[in-house]
C-alpha positions as CSV (number, residue, x, y, z in Angstrom):
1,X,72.9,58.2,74.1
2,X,72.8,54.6,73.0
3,X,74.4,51.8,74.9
4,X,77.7,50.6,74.4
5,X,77.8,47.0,72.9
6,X,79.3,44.8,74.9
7,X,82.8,44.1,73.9
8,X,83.7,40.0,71.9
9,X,85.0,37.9,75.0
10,X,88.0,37.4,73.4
11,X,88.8,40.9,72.9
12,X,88.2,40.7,77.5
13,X,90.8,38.2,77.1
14,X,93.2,40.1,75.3
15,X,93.0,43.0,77.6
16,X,93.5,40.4,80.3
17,X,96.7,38.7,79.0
18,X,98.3,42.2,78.0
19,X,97.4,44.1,81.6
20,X,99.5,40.0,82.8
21,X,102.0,40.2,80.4
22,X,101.4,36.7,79.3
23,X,102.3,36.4,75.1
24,X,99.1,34.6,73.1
25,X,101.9,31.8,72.4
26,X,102.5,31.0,76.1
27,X,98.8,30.9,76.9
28,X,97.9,29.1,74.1
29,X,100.0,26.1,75.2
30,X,99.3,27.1,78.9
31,X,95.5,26.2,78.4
32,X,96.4,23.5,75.6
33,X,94.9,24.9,72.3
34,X,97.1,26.0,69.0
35,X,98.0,29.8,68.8
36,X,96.3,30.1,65.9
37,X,93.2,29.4,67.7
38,X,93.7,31.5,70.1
39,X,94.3,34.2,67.8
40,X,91.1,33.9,65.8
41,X,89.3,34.0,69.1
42,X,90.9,37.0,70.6
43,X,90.5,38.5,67.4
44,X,86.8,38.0,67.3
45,X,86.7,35.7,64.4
46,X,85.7,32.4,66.6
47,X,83.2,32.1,69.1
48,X,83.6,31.1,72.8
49,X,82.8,27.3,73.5
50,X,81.8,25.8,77.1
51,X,85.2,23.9,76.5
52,X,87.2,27.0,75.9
53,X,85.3,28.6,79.0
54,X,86.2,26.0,81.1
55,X,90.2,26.4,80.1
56,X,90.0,30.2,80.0
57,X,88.6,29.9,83.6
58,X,90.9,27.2,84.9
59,X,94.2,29.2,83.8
60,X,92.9,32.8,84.9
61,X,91.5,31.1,88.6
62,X,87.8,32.1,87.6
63,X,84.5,30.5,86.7
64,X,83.5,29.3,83.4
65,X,79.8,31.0,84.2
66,X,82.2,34.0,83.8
67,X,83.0,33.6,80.3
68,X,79.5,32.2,79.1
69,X,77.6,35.2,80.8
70,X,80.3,37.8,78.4
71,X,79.7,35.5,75.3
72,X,76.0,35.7,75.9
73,X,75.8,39.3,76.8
74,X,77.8,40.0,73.5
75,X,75.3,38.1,71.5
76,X,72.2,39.5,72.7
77,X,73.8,42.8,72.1
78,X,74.9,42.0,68.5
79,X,71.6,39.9,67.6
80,X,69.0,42.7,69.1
81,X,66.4,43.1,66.3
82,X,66.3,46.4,64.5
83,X,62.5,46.6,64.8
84,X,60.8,45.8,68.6
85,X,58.9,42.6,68.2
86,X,55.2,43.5,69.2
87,X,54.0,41.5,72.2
88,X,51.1,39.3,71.6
């Protein structure tokens, strides 16, 4: 069975704000950013930013090393070659 792909970050921090109850429009000001930002990003459309970390972090009490580790995680995921690179 092949892995599961690690989900977009933003699509962690929609799962976060609904399980909250905090509306995209009141985090989006909470963390300073427009809400059309915001949606693009929980939408998957934009991609996560050290700066955006940082605010996600700050507003939800957790680390920005958090959010980088999901954006990377989701990239390696989504970059993996189709064909294995042979070692040298």
């Amino acid at each position: 069975m092949p892995a599961r792909r690690p989900p977009h970050p933003g699509a962690r921090l929609r799962l976060q704000l609904e399980h909250v109850g905090v509306t995209q429009t009141e985090f989006a000001e909470w963390i300073g950013i427009s809400r059309r930002c915001l949606a693009y990003f929980l939408a998957g459309e934009r991609d996560l930013h050290a700066d955006m970390a940082w605010r996600i972090a700050g507003a939800l009490k957790q680390k920005p090393e958090t959010w980088m580790r999901y954006k990377s995680q989701y990239e390696l995921a989504r970059d993996k070659p189709a064909k294995r690179i042979r070692p040298l």
